[in-house]
N, C-alpha and C positions, 0 to 999 in steps of 0.2 A: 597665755594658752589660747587655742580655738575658741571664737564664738560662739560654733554653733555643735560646741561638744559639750554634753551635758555628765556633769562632774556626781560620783556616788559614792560617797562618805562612808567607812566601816573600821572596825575594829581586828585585829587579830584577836587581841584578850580584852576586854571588857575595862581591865584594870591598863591600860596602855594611855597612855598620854595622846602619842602618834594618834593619828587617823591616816589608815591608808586610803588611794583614791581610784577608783573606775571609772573608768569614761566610758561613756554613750553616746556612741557607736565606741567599741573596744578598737583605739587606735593600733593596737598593735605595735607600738614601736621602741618593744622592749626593755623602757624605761621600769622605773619603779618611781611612783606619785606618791607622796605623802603630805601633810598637812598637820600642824602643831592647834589651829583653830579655826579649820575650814574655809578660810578665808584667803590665805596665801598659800598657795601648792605649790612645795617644792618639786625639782625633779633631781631622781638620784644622778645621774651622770651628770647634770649640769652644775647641779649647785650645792654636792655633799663631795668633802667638806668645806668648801670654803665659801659660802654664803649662807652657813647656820650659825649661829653665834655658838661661842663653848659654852653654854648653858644645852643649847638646842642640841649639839653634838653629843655632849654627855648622854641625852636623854633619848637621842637617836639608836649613840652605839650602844644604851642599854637595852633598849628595846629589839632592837637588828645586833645580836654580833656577830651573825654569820654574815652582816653586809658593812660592818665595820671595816677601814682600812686607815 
């Protein structure tokens, strides 16, 4: 990711594993950012699914299943 984008950490529900992620300045580039523990941000078009493990997947597509495929 960018250096000099500054990464903002949020929930959907509270009780969600996921961390979804903003960036600042809002890149705009119609990805979907997530994070399992803030520390490694996924991006959906790049790396869901096949750079989440099937633990991470499971936990994804329970979380997202309208972004399940």
């Amino acid at each position: 990711m960018e250096n000099d984008v500054i990464y903002e950490f949020f929930k959907e529900d509270e009780s969600n594993v996921i961390w979804n992620v903003a960036t600042i300045p809002n890149l705009k580039t119609g990805d979907f950012l997530f994070s399992f523990d803030k520390i490694k941000i996924f991006s959906y078009l790049k790396d869901y699914p096949n750079n989440l493990t099937p633990g991470e997947r499971a936990i994804f597509d329970s979380e997202f299943p309208y972004r399940a495929r």
